[in-house]
N, C-alpha and C positions, 0 to 999 in steps of 0.2 A: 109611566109609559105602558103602552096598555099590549097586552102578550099579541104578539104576531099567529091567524089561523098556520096550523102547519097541512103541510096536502102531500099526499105520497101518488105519486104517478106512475102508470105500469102499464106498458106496452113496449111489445117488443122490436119494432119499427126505431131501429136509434133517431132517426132524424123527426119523428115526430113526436117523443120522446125531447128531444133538444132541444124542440120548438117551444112546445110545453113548459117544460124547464125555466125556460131564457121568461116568457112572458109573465109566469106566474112571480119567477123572483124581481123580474122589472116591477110588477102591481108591491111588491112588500111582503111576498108569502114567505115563509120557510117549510122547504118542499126538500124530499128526498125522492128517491126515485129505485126501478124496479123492473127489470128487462122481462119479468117473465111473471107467473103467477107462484114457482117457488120461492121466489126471490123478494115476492107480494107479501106472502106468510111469515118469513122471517121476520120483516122489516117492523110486521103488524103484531110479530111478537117483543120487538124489540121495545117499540113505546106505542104510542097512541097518536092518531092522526086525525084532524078535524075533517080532512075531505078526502076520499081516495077518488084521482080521478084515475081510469083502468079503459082497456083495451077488452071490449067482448069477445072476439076471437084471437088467441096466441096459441101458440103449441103447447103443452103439459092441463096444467089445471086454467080455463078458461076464464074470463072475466065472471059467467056465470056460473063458473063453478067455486069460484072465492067468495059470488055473493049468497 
């Protein structure tokens, strides 16, 4: 069985966020998720992610400031 891409999502919008979420685990991802861009950095220290999809503008460190 062949390993599922995993995607970390980060925006702080919960319901676009939610949306996010619901479709990507519908497609077969395994996705965690990330209200903020401190929350981005943990998560990115915690393992490794195939896809980060992020939010360019949120409050703290920015989408482009994570990239």
């Amino acid at each position: 069985m062949p390993k599922r891409s995993s995607v970390l999502v980060v925006d702080d919008d919960p319901e676009m966020r939610e949306l996010l979420l619901d479709v990507l685990r519908q497609d077969g991802y395994d996705v965690a998720e990330a209200k903020d861009g401190t929350e981005a950095v943990l998560a990115l220290r915690a393992r490794p992610f195939d896809v980060i999809v992020m939010d360019k503008n949120m409050p703290g460190p920015s989408g482009l400031d994570l990239l």
